[in-house]
Structure formats: structure tokens, C-alpha cells
N, C-alpha and C positions, 0 to 999 in steps of 0.2 A: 928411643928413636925420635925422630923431629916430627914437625906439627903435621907432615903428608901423611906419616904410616903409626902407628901405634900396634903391639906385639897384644895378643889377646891379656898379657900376664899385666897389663898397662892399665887397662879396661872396665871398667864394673858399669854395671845398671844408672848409675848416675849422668852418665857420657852418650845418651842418644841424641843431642845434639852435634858431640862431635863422630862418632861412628856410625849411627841408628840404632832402630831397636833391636833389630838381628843381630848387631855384633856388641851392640854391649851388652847382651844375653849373652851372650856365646861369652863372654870376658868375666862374665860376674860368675857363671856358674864355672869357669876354667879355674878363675882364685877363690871361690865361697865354697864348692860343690867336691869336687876333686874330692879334698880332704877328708870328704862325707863318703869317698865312694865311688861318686859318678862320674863318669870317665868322657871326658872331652877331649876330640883334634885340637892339636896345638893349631894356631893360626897366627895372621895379623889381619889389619883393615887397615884400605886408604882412609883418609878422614875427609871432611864434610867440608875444609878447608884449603884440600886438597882439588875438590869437584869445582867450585866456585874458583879454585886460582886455573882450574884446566878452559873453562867457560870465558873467563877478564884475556885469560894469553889468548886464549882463538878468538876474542870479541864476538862472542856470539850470543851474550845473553841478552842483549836489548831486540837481536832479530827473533829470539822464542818468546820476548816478554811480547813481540806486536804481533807476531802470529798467532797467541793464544787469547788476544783479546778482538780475535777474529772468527772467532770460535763460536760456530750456530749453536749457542744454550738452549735453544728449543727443542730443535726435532735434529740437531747433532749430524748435520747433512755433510757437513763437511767435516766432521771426526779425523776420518782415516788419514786424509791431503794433509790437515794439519801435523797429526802425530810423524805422517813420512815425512814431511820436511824439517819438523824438529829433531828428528834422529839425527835425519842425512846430516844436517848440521853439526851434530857432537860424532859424527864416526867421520867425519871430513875432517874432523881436527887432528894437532900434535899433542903428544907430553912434551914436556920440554926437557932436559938434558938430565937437571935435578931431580926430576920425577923418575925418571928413566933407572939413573943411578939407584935410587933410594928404594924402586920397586926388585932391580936386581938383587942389591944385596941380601934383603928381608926374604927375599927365594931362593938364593942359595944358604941364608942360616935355618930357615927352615928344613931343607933338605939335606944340612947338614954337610955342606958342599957340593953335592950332587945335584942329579934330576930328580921330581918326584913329581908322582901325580895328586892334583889340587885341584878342588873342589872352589871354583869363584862364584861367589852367589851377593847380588843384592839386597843393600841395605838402608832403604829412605829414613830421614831424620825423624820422619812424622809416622814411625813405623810400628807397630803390633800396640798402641794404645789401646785402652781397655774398651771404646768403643766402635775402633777399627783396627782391622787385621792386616790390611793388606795383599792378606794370602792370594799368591799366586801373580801380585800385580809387577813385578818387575822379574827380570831374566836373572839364571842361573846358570851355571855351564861345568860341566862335570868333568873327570878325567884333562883334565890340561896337564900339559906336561913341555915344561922349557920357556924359556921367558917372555919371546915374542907371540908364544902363542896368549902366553898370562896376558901379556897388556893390551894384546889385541880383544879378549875375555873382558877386562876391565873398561875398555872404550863400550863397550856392546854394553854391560852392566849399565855405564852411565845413560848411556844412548836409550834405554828402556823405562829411565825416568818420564818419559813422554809415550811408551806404548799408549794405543789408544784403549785398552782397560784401565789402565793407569792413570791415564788423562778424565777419563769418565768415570772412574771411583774417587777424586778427589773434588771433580765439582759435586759428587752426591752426596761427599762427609763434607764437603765448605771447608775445604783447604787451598791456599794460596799457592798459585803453583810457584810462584820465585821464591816461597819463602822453604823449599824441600830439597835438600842435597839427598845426595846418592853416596853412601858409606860401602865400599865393594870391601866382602870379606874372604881372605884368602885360608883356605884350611885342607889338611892334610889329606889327602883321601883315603877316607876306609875302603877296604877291597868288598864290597857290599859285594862287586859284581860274582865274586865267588862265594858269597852269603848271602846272605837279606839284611831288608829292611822296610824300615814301615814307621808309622805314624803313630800317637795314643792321646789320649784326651783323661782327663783325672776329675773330671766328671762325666758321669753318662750325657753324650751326645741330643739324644731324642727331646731326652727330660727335665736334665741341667739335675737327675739325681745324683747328689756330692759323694754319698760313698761307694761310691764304682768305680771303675779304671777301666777305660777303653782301647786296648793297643788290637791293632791290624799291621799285618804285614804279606809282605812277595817274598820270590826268591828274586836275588839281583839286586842291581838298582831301585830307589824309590821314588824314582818317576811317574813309575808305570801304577804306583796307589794314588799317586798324588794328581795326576792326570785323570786316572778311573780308568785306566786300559783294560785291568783284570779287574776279577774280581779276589778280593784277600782273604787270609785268613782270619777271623776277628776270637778274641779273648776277653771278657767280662770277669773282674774283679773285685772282688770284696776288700773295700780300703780298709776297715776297720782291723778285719783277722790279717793285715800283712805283717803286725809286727806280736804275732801270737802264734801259738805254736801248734799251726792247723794248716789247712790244704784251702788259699785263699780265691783258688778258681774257681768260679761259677758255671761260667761258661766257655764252651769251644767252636767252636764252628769254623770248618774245613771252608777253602773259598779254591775254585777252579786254579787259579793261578798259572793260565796259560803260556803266557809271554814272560820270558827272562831279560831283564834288560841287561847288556855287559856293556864293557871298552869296543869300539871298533879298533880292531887290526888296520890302522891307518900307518904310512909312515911315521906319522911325530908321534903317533901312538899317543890321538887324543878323538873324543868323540863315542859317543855309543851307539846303541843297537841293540832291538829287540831283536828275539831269539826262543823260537816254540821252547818249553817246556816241556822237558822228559815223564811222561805218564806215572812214572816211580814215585819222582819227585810232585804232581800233582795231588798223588793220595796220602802224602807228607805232609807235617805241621811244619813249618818254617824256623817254630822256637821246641826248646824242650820244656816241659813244665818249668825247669828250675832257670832257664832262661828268661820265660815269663815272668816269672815269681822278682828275679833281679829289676830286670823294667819297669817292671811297677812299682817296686821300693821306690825305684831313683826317680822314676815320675813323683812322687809320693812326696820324697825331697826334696823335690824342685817346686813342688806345689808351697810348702809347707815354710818354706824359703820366701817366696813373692809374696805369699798371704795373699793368692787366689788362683780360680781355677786354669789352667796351663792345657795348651795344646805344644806336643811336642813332638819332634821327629829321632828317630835309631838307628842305627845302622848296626851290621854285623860282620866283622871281615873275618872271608871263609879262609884266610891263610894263616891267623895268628888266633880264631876264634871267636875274637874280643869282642866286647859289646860296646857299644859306645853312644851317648847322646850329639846329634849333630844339630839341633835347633831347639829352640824354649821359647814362646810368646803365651801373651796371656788369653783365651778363650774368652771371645768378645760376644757370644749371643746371652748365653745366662747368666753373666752375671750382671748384667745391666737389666734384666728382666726379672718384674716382679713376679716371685713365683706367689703369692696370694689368689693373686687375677689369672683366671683360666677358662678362654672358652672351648666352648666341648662341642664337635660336631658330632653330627649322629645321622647315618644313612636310614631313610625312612624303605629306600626302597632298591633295587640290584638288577642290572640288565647283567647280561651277560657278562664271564671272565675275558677278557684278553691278553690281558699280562697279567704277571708278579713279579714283583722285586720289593728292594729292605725300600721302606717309606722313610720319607725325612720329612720329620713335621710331624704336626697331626690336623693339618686341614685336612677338605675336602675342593677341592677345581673340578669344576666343568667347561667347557670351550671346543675347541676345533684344532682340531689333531695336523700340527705343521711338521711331515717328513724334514729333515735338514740333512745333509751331509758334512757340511761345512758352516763357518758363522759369517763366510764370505759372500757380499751384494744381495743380505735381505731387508726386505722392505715388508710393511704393511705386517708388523706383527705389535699386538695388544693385549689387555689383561685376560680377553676370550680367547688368543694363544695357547697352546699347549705344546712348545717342542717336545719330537720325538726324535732321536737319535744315537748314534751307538756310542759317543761319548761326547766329556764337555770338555776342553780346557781355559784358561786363562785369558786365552782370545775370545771367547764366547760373552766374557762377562757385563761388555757396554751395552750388549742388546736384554738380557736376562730379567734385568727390571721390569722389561715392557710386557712381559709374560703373566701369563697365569699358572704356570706350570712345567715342571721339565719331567721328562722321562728318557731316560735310556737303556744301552743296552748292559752295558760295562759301569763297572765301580761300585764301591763299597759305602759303607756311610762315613770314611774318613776319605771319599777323594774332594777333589776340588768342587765338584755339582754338589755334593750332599754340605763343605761347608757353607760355599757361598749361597746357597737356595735356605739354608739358616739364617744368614746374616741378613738377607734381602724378606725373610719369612713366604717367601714360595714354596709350595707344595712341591716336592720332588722324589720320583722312586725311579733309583738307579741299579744297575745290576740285574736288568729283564730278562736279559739274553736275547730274548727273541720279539720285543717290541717292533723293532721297526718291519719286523713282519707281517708281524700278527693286528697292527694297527693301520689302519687304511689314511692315507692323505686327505684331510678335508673332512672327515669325520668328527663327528661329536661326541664325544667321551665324558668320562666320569673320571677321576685318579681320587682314590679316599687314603690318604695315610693316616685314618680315627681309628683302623682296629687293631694296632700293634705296631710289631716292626714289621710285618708284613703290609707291604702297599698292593692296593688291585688298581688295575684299568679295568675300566665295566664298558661296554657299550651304550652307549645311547646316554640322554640327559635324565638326571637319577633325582628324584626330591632328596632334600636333606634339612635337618633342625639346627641351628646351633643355640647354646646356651650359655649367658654371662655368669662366671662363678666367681664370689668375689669369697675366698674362703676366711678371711679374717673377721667377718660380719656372723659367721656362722657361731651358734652357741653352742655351747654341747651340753647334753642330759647327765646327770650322775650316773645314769643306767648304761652300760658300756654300747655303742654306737658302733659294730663290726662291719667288714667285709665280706660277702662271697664272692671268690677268684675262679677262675680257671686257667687263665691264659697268660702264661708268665711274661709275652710278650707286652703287655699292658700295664705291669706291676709296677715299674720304678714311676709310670706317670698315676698311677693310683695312689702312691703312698704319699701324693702329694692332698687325697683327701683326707677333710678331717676323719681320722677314727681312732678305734681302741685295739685294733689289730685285725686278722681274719679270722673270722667266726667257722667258716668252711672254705678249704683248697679243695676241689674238684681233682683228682686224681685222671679222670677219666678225658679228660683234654689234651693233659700232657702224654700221656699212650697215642691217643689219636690223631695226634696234630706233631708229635717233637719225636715219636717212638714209632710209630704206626704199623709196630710187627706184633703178632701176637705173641706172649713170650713162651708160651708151650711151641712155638715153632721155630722159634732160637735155640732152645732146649733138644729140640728131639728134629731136626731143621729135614735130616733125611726120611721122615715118615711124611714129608708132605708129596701130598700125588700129583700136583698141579707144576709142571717144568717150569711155565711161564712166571709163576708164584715166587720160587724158588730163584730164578734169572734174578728176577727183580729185589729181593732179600741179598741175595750173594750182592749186589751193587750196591744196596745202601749201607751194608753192613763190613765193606768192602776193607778196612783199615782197621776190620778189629780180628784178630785170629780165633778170638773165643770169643762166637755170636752172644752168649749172654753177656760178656759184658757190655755189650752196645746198647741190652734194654738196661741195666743198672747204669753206665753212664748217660745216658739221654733222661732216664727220669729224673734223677738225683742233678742233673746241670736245671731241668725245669722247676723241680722244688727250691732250689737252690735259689733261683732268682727272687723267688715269689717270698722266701724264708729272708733274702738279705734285704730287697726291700722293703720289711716292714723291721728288721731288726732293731731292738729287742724286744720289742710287739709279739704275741704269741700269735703261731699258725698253724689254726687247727687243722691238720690233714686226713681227710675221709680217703681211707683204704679205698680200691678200685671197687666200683658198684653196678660194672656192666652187668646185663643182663645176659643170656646164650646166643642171644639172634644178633644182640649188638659185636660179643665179644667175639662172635661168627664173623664179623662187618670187618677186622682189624686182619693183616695181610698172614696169610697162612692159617688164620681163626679157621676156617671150615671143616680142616681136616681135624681138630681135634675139642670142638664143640658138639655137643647134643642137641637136639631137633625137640623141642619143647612145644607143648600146644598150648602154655599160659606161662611165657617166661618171665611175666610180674610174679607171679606168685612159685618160682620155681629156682634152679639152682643161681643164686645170686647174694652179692654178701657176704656177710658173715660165714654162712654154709662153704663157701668155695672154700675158705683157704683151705681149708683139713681135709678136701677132698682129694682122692686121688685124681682128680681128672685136672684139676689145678694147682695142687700143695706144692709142685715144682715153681711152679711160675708163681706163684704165693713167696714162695722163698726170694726171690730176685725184688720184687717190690722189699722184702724186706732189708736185703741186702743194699739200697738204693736208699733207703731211709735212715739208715744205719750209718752209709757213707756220706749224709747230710747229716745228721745230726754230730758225728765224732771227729771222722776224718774232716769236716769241712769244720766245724765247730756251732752248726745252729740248732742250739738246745732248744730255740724258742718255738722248734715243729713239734706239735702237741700228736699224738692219730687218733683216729677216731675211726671205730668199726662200724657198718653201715649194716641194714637189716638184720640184727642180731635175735633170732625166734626165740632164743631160749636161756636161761641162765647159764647153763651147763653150756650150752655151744659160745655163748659167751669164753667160758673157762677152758674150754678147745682153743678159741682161738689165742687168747694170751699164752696159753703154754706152747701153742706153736710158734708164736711171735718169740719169745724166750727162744726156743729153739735154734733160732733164727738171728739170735746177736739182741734183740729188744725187749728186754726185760722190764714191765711196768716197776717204775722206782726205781728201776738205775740209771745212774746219771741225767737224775731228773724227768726222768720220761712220765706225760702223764698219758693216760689210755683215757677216751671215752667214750660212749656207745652213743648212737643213733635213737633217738624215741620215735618209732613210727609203727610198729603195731601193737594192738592193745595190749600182750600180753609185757613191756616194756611199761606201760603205764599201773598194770595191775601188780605185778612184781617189783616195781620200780625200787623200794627200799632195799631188796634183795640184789639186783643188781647194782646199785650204791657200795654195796660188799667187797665190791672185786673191779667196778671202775672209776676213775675221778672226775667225773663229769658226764652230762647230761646235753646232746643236742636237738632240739625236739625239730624234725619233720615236717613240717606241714602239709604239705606233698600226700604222703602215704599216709601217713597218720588219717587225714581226712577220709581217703579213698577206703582203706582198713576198717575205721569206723561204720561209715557209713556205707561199705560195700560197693561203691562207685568204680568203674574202671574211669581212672583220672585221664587215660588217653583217649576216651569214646565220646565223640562226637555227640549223639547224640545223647549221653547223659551229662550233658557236661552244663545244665539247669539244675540239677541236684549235687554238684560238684561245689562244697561251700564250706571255705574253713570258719567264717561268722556262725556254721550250727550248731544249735547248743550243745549240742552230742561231743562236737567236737574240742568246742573250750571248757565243756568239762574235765575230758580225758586230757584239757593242757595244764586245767586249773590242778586237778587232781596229783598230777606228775610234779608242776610246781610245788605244791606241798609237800608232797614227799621228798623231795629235793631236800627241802628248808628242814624237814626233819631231820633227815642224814647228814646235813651241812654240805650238802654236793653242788657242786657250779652246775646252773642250768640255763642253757640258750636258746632261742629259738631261729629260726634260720627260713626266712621264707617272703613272699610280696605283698600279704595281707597288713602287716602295721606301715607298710607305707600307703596302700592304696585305702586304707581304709581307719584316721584316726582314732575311732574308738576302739578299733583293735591293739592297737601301738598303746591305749589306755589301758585297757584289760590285762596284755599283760602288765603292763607295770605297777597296776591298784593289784595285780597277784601275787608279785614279786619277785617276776623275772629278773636273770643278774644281767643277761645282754641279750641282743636283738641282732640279728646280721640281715647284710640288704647286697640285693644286685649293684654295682655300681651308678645304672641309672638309676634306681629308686633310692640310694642315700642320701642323697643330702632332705630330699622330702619324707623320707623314714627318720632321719635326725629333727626334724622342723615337729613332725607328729610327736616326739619322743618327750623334746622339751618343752612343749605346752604342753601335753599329759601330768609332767611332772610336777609341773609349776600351777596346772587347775589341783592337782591334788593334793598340793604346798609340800612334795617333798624336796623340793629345795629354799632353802631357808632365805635364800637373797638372791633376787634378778637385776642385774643392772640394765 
């Protein structure tokens, strides 16, 4: 074709001068990608030569070049005047005859002589560079169908080169506005509106962690993700197992998906329309696993293509099936960010809930809570700000800077608020649902996105710490520097510290927080007496036909995380270690829990699994470990049995683990026990027999010892893992360790809060240490001068 139009088959990555960045993506991966698999709309684009000759015939570029050097760069009072007048100016204009010609023919070969519906979307020269995105700043237009309506699409494309987001995201990157054409790319339309689609990132979003894959999706059009109208359904992937011969899901998560976007039924039969969503279709995933599993290959390829991390958009058309990539840029916040440097907020203190929603970031804002409806005639907002409102779009974006904070009601962490409050680094939790209720206008709030992907609104002004991490500066010990986790939510930004893996996974979080049913009441669902109980189980369990499966898929998606983010780092996971009253606490627990008058010293542990009262629901954790470790493929989950009283009961529970699909030594599996009552310290060698490892307690051990209730108030003066009682019964177990040749750790707050402890063990010869997340890096710091007073490492730089 001639220098107006070029065919995507024309095209490659090298051409964003002349098409932009969207469409020589779209060209490169149409001729590089294809071949490999991934399936692109055929298209064309006007070119950048074409925009500049549309602007010289209408004589209009010297009346936008004086207009925008009239442009208040302060406080931006007269934005909106200016952008409406440089529109009016480019939709006032002509094509001229050639243009006309040139845009017809390239629409009827596309369509093969026919009509067809096409997708015209915006393409600036200066567009998806690795430290600006763009995202969202110029218009797009979906379903056109017929030629006038196309060139009328393509005036408006160009005419959007001056939106005033557009205008105010290029004085913030220090881009020239006459030196950026508008590249309009014309492409086939996938029938999303009878399928879905959605968006994916090929690195995790929150963390910029590289081996995950993040795809969301609607039903319908993908508007309605990219907007944050709904909320989607999101998928978590493990990049490494996608080209290995395992189940590379990690995670699922069902998302409301209210709104259907279609075609409106117009005459020219162009234009859309949201459209409730049928309840059916609500308690439905969008993709089928093997759908998934496809998507993220081709993201994978697409990644692996550019040699960096990709944000990309899919579509799926419900009449031919097909999957197809309709967008490729390069994900502009992490990779320009050094992940070494990390600061850590930390809430000291909690007012009240009012919202939840997925947090983006992980700061903490405080400010005053500004109701919006609209981003139309506000004034008098600042970085003590905090919009609240039921969504964000593209228009929002020139005020958003000024902010301290967004929150809404609607969207995912791949719509529009969750990327742009990345890019701008604002604290943002979208997807409340009910914030703009629950949040009062003129109030002063709290929003923390530090405890996962869970974001809170708190009431009222909350203290908070933060801490400068420069983790390149950190040393590490020879003596292995572990992890204790719990909350899978916090894992991909954990494994950004330094260590030697997880020393202990807490079991008992992911029940509570990802599961929160008891699984004896999944199991046996109609022996619960509570209707209310039962209502509420039938609805979170709603999309699975066999209630157990929803506690083996929710634990095994929460191991799963915790096991891919440190992979091939081992993680040690402690079998569930509630107590009766606690395991009473979990939804349906009461009907089939015991009434305990000392439930520390009672059925807990080790003891459950082979008990009738739990051997059922014992089997389900196993069967969820099982499906991490094989079906998923992460051998590197070690388990580890918790209050084990006896040898023998020790040798109960591995044969009923065996039982159960988990055979210690096969397929690498290793078992190890818990040391925290004495008789684990006295027999220790004995139990070396029958497990591979050793996790010492500190917790029980001390309490056991010394006969303390570790939870009593008032003895908690005699509550002290420095007594000598007790590091003998550490020292003593260490030896015997060293005898047996058994790996032995310790897992607890005393070697960080307390140097010469972090010394003691290591003049003992413990093999690793694990810490809370906030006590590691001061637990590493204790570790390495220990080592280095005691010269067991040979050279300090």
C-alpha cells in the first residue's frame, strides 16, 4: 500500500514512528508471532504521514501549535477549553479524495469485499515506550461497520490526540506535543461480545514478581475490565511449569462479572452496550483451564519475543471459539524500578474496617475522603485527597496526580485505576463494592495496601512506620536465613527478601482467611444444625458440586502461591495446628469440635490426623498437598508434622499420610517433625529414625519446659526462651541432630530480638534460623556478626 495506509503484514516493531507503538505491535507480532502460534486480527493503520498531511490540508496545525502554548502549566485552569478547541479543530476537518480512496479499498480487502465489523483504536508515535504506557490516553471505537462510519472513527481517533488526559500525560513524561502523530489501527473484530475477554501482565502486577502470569477477564467486550466496571475474573500462573508437564495454575479467583458489554442493535449496526449478566453465567469462569493454560503460553511468547515484561490484551470469539491476542505493549512500572530498594510500610495501629478491596501498591494514605461521581468541574483536590468512587476511567486521569489516594467501587487490579495509580505510584483499592457507602464525604481515613492483596479502609488517622530496604547491602550468614509465612497474599513481594527459602508455611491462615470452612463440614455438610451456617457454605461453595473439593482447591491455590514464589527454595509446610476452640472458630467447626477445658495441652497436632473426629478432613489437606506437590509440580513443599507426643504417633501419622497419596521418600518428599515438647528432645535420636528433619519451636518448647501457659498474662515474667532450661533442651536436640546427620532449624523472635541468642545457636550448630518477615532482615544482621565474631566465615568483605 502507499505511505497513508500500511497492511499489518507491512509492519514490525521497528515502524513506531510510522504507525505507533500499538500498531507496530500489532504488525510485528502478526509476522514474528503467528508462526509460533499466537493468533492475531488481520488489520491495517493509517500512518503518522497520513495525520500530519490531514492537519497541513485543513491548515490547522499552527492554530493547536498557539493554542497549546497557552496552556496554564501550573494549576492547568484552562485544560478542558484548550483540549475542546483542539478537537473541534481536527473533527471540523476533511480527508481529502486520496485518503478517502485509499481508506475504502483497505476496508473492503479486509473484509474480503464485504461489510465487516472493526475494531479502530489509537496509535501515538510516542506510544507504550518502556517508561510510558499511554494506557487509556486516546479513544478507541469498537463494532464499526461500513466505511463512513470507519472514517468518521478515524477523525475522532485523531481528534483524541489532544484529549485533555492526553494533553496532561504528555506534559508529565516531557513530550512535545507537535512532535506526536496519531497512527489509527483498523482490525477485524473478534465476536468477544458473544465471548470474552480480558487483559494479562507476564509479570505479577503488585510485585513486578517475573515468574507469574496475570490474566483477568469479563464476559463480552473488554471495556468493561479495562474501564473497572466489573469486577473480573483473575488467574495466577506459574511461568516456569508452563512448558513442563504439570498443572501451571496457581490461582483462581471467581470475580462478580455483572455487566456484559455487546454490539448495540443500531441501524449501521455499530456501537455497544452494557447488558446485566445472567447469574449462570456469573458463578462461571470465563476461560476453561486449557484456555488459560493457551494464554499464557502466548503471553509467555510475547514476553520472550520483546525481552521484557508485556502487558497484553485477548479476546475470545463466542462464534468460532477462537482465542486471539488483540494488543502487546511493554509494562512500564517494574521494569524501570529497582527491585533491590524497597520501602516497607507497616500499620502501627487500626481504627475501624470500612471497606475492602484488591490493594494496588503497597503503601499506606491517609487524607480526606472526596465522594466523586464524575471527574467533571473538581476543584481543591491534593495529595491529603483521597477519591472515593464507583469507578475510574481515562478521563479521570489529569486530576489523579494531585491525589493521595483512589478507591472504588468496581475494577480489578488490571483495570484502568489499578494501572495508572501504578504508574503515578498512588495507593489505590478498587473493587469495594460498597465504598462509596460505607465511606462518609469529608472524613479522614486510612487506605493500607502493606498487608497483601487485600486493601482496607480504616476510619480515622492510623500511625504508621516505614522502613528504607536497600537489599543489595544486606550480607548473608552461611547459616541458612529462612522465612515464616502465612499469608500467600504477601508471598511474591516477600521473595523479594533476601533468604534461603521458608523455614515454616503456617497452614492454619490459609484455612482461615482463603478456606474459612471447616472441612469436617464440607465432608459431612448435612450434620450441620445451624440453617444460617449452612446458607452461607452453600454460597461460597457455590460452583463446586463436591464441597470437598473447594477445601482441597483453596488450600492447594494458597500453598501454591507461597511454594511458586520461592521456587526452587524449599517450603517447609506445618500440617494444620489448630487447637478445638480455634478449629470450633472456622464456619461449621462447632458442630463437629469437642468442648476442651485445656485445648493446649489437648486434641491438637499430630494426634488429630488419625483421629476419628478428624482423619476425614486430615485426608483433604492431604489430598491438597498432593495436588501441589504432583499435579502442580512443586516438589520443593517439604511438611512438617506439628506437636508430635510420641514416636509411635509420629509412625501413625506418616502411614496415614502414605495412605493418603504422601509417602515420605517418594517423589522426593521429605517429612519433618516439630520439636516442642520434651519428650522430642529426649528421644530425639529415635525420632531421626523415621523423619528428615528437625524444627525446633520455641513457642512450646519454652512453655513445656518450663510449665508456663505462653498465653497467660500474668505469667508471661517467667515466659523466657534465654532460660537455661530451655537452651539446653535446644542445645541438647542440636546434638542430636548432628549425631543422626538430621537438618535442624529453629523457627521463632528470640535470635532477632536478642543477638546472643542468634549466637548460641550458631556456636551450637544450628543449620538455619527462620524469622517473621519484620524481624529478618535484623535476624540476618544478628546471624552475620555472630558468625563472623566467631570466625566461621573465612572472608568478610
Amino acid at each position: 500500500m502507499g505511505t497513508r495506509i500500511k497492511k499489518f503484514s507491512e509492519v514490525g516493531i521497528k515502524d513506531i514512528e510510522i504507525v505507533g507503538g500499538k500498531n507496530a505491535s500489532l504488525g510485528e507480532m502478526y509476522n514474528q508471532l503467528m508462526p509460533k502460534g499466537v493468533k492475531v486480527p488481520n488489520g491495517f493503520a493509517t500512518t503518522s504521514a497520513a495525520f500530519w498531511e490531514y492537519l497541513k490540508e485543513n491548515k490547522i496545525q499552527a492554530f493547536i501549535k498557539k493554542l497549546l502554548s497557552q496552556l496554564d502549566r501550573k494549576d492547568y485552569s484552562n485544560l478542558q477549553d484548550i483540549g475542546q478547541q483542539a478537537r473541534n479543530l481536527i473533527l471540523l476537518g476533511k480527508f481529502s479524495d486520496a485518503f478517502i480512496t485509499e481508506i475504502t479499498l483497505a476496508y473492503k480487502e479486509l473484509c474480503n469485499g464485504g461489510l465487516c465489523a472493526i475494531a479502530v483504536r489509537s496509535s501515538a508515535t510516542a506510544e507504550d515506550l518502556p517508561d510510558a504506557s499511554f494506557a487509556g490516553q486516546h479513544d478507541t471505537f469498537l463494532n464499526v461497520s461500513g466505511e463512513k462510519p470507519l472514517l468518521e472513527s478515524i477523525k475522532k481517533c485523531f481528534a483524541s490526540l489532544f484529549t485533555n488526559r492526553a494533553i496532561k500525560y504528555r506534559e508529565d513524561k516531557g513530550f512535545e506535543h507537535h512532535n506526536i502523530a496519531i497512527s489509527v489501527g483498523v482490525q477485524l473484530m473478534v465476536r468477544a461480545d458473544k465471548g470474552c475477554s480480558g487483559v494479562g501482565f507476564t509479570v505479577e502486577p503488585e510485585s513486578g514478581f517475573s515468574n507469574a502470569i496475570l490474566l483477568s477477564g469479563v464476559w463480552g467486550l473488554g471495556e468493561n475490565i479495562v474501564q473497572g466496571t466489573v469486577n473480573p475474573d483473575e488467574f495466577y500462573l506459574f511461568k516456569p511449569f508452563l512448558s513442563k508437564d504439570s498443572y501451571p495454575i496457581i490461582q483462581k479467583k471467581l470475580g462478580d462479572k455483572k455487566l456484559t458489554m455487546i454490539y448495540s442493535e443500531t441501524p449501521d449496526q455499530s456501537g455497544t452496550k452494557n447488558i446485566k449478566t445472567l447469574s449462570q453465567k456469573q458463578r462461571q469462569y470465563v476461560l476453561s483451564d486449557k484456555e488459560i493454560i493457551t494464554l499464557a503460553n502466548w503471553a509467555r511468547i510475547i514476553e520472550e519475543h520483546y525481552q521484557k515484561p508485556m502487558d497484553i490484551e485477548w479476546a475470545k470469539d463466542g462464534i468460532s471459539n477462537a482465542l486471539f491476542i488483540t494488543q502487546a505493549r511493554p509494562e512500564t512500572v517494574h521494569q524501570t524500578r529497582n527491585k533491590n530498594i524497597f520501602t516497607e510500610y507497616k500499620l502501627v495501629e487500626k481504627g475501624k474496617i470500612l471497606s475492602t478491596g484488591n490493594a494496588i501498591g503497597t503503601k499506606i494514605g491517609i487524607g480526606k475522603a472526596r465522594l466523586l461521581k464524575s471527574s467533571k468541574n473538581i476543584d481543591k483536590l491534593d495529595a491529603n485527597t483521597i477519591i472515593v468512587t464507583d469507578t475510574i476511567t481515562p478521563d479521570w486521569d489529569p486530576i489523579l496526580k494531585q491525589v493521595g489516594g483512589i478507591i472504588t467501587n468496581k475494577g480489578g487490579r488490571t483495570s484502568h485505576a489499578a494501572i495508572v495509580s501504578r504508574e503515578l505510584g498512588v495507593p489505590a483499592i478498587v473493587g469495594c463494592e460498597n465504598a462509596t457507602h460505607s465511606i462518609k464525604n469529608g472524613t479522614i481515613i486510612t487506605m493500607s495496601c502493606a498487608e497483601g492483596k487485600t486493601g482496607y479502609v480504616y476510619e480515622g488517622k492510623a500511625a504508621y512506620e516505614t522502613t528504607d530496604i536497600d537489599f543489595s547491602t544486606i550480607k548473608m550468614p552461611l547459616t541458612e536465613a529462612k522465612m515464616i509465612l502465612a499469608d500467600p497474599e504477601n508471598a511474591f513481594q516477600m521473595s523479594f527478601y533476601p533468604n534461603n527459602g521458608v523455614g515454616l508455611l503456617r497452614m492454619e491462615f490459609i484455612i482461615t482467611h482463603m478456606v474459612k470452612v471447616h472441612p469436617m463440614a464440607l465432608i459431612h455438610f448435612n450434620k450441620i444444625e445451624d440453617d444460617t451456617v449452612k446458607k452461607e457454605i452453600e454460597k461460597i461453595t457455590v460452583t463446586y458440586p463436591n464441597k470437598e473439593d473447594y477445601f482441597i482447591d483453596k488450600l492447594s491455590q494458597g500453598i501454591a502461591t507461597i511454594a511458586a514464589a520461592f521456587y526452587p527454595k524449599e517450603v517447609i509446610l506445618r500440617l494444620s495446628d489448630f487447637k478445638t476452640n480455634e478449629y470450633a472458630n472456622l464456619m461449621g467447626g462447632a458442630d463437629f469440635e469437642p468442648k476442651e477445658g485445656n485445648p493446649m495441652l489437648g486434641l491438637r497436632g499430630a494426634s488429630r490426623y488419625y483421629n476419628p473426629l478428624y482423619k476425614e478432613g486430615f485426608a483433604l489437606e492431604c489430598s491438597a498437598i498432593k495436588r501441589v506437590r504432583e499435579t502442580m509440580g512443586f516438589t520443593n513443599i517439604k511438611v512438617m508434622v506439628p506437636f508430635c507426643r510420641t514416636v509411635e504417633e509420629g509412625e501413625k501419622v506418616l502411614a496415614i499420610m502414605e495412605e493418603n497419596g504422601l509417602k515420605r521418600g517418594e517423589n522426593n518428599l521429605e517429612v519433618y517433625v516439630m520439636v516442642e515438647v520434651p519428650s522430642n528432645v529426649i528421644l530425639a535420636e529415635e525420632y531421626a529414625d523415621i523423619f528428615d528433619g528437625f524444627s525446633i519451636g520455641t513457642n512450646d518448647l519454652t512453655q513445656f519446659t518450663l510449665g508456663v501457659d505462653r498465653d497467660s498474662e500474668l505469667m508471661g515474667t517467667l515466659f523466657d526462651e534465654n532460660d537455661k532450661a530451655v537452651k539446653r533442651m535446644i542445645e541438647t536436640v542440636i546434638k542430636s541432630a548432628q549425631k543422626t546427620n538430621t537438618k535442624i532449624g529453629l523457627c521463632g523472635q528470640a535470635p532477632s530480638d536478642f543477638p546472643e541468642f542468634a549466637s548460641f545457636l550458631i556456636q551450637t550448630g544450628i543449620n538455619s534460623i527462620s524469622f517473621n518477615p519484620d524481624a529478618l532482615i535484623k535476624g540476618i544482621s544478628n546471624m552475620y556478626k555472630a558468625e563472623k565474631n566467631l570466625n566461621i566465615v573465612a572472608t568478610y568483605q
